[in-house]
C-alpha positions in Angstrom: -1.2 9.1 -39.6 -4.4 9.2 -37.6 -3.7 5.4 -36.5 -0.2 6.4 -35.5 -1.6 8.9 -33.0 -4.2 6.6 -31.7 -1.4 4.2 -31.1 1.0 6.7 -29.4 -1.8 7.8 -27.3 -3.0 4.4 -25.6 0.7 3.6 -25.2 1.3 6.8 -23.2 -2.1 6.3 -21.4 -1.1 2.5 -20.7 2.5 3.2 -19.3 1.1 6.1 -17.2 -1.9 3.9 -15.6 0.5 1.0 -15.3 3.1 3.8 -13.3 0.2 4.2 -11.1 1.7 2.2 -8.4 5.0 4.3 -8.1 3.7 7.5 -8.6 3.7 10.0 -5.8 0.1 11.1 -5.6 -0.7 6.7 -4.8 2.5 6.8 -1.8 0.8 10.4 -0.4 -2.9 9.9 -0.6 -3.4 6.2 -0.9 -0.4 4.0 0.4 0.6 5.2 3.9 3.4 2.9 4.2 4.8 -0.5 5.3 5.3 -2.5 8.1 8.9 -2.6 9.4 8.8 -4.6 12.4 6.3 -6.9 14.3 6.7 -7.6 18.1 3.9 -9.5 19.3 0.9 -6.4 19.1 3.4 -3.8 18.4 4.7 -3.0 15.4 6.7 0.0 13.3 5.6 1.4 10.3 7.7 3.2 7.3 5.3 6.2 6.1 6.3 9.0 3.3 5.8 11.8 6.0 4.3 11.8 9.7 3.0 15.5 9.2 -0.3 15.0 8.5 -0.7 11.8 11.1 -2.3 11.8 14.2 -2.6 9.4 16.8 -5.5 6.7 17.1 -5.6 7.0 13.4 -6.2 3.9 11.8 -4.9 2.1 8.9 -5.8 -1.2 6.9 -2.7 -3.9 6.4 -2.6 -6.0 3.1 0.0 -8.5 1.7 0.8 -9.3 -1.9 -0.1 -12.8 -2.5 1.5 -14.5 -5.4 -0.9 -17.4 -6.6 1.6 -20.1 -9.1 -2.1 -21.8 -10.1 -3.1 -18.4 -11.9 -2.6 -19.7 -15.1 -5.2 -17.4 -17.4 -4.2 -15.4 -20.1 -3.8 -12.2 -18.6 -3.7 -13.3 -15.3 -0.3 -11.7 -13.3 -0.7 -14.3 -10.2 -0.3 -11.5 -7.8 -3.4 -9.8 -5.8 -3.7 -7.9 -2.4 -5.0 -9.6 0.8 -6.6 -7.8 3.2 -4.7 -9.1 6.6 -5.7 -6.9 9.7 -5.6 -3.3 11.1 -3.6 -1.0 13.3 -4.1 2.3 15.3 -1.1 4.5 15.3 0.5 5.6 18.3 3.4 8.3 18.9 5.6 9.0 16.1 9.7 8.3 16.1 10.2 10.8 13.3 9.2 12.5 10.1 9.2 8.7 8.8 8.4 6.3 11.4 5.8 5.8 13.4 4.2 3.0 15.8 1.4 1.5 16.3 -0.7 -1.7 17.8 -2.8 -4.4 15.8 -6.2 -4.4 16.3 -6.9 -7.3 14.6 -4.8 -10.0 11.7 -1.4 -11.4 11.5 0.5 -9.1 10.5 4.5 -9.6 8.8 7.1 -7.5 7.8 6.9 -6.1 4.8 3.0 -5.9 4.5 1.5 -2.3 3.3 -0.3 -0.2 5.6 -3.1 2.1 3.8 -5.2 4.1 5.5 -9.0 3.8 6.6 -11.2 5.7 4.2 -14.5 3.7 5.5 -15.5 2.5 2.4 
């Protein structure tokens, strides 16, 4: 009986740390959003609310990489990339927003966090 437990509780621990990535508190506090369109240095980012933005904040961009070679047991293959920064200018609505590289290539789809300084 006491290994059953055990066992129920590291699968619910495992399922909720592995959930990480699509829970709310990540998208609100830690992922600001995505990049939806690139024009030169301008570009248009998705965010979970514009509330709490101001303008000249700014954000780090990273890109999921998926690496074939990875071939470890354990290994996924996929990692983040760290590929440049913006400063966010005006915002469109409660959802968009835009904003100018200051520095990287930066493509559709990449995910736009913000800078904590660390």
């Amino acid at each position: 009986m006491n290994k059953l437990i055990k066992l129920l509780s590291i699968a619910v621990l495992s399922v909720g740390l592995l959930g990480g990535c699509a829970s709310q508190i990540y998208h609100d506090y830690i992922m600001s959003g995505q990049v939806v369109t690139v024009d030169d240095k301008q570009v248009v980012v998705c965010v979970s609310d514009t509330d709490g933005l101001k303008e000249h904040q700014v954000f780090n961009v990273y890109r999921t990489v998926f690496d074939a070679t990875a071939i470890s047991e354990g290994e996924d293959g996929y990692s983040r990339e760290f590929v440049g920064k913006i400063r966010l200018g005006k915002t469109k609505d409660e959802h968009f927003a835009e904003a100018i590289v200051l520095d990287g290539e930066l493509a559709r789809y990449d995910m736009v966090e913000f800078d904590r300084g660390f």
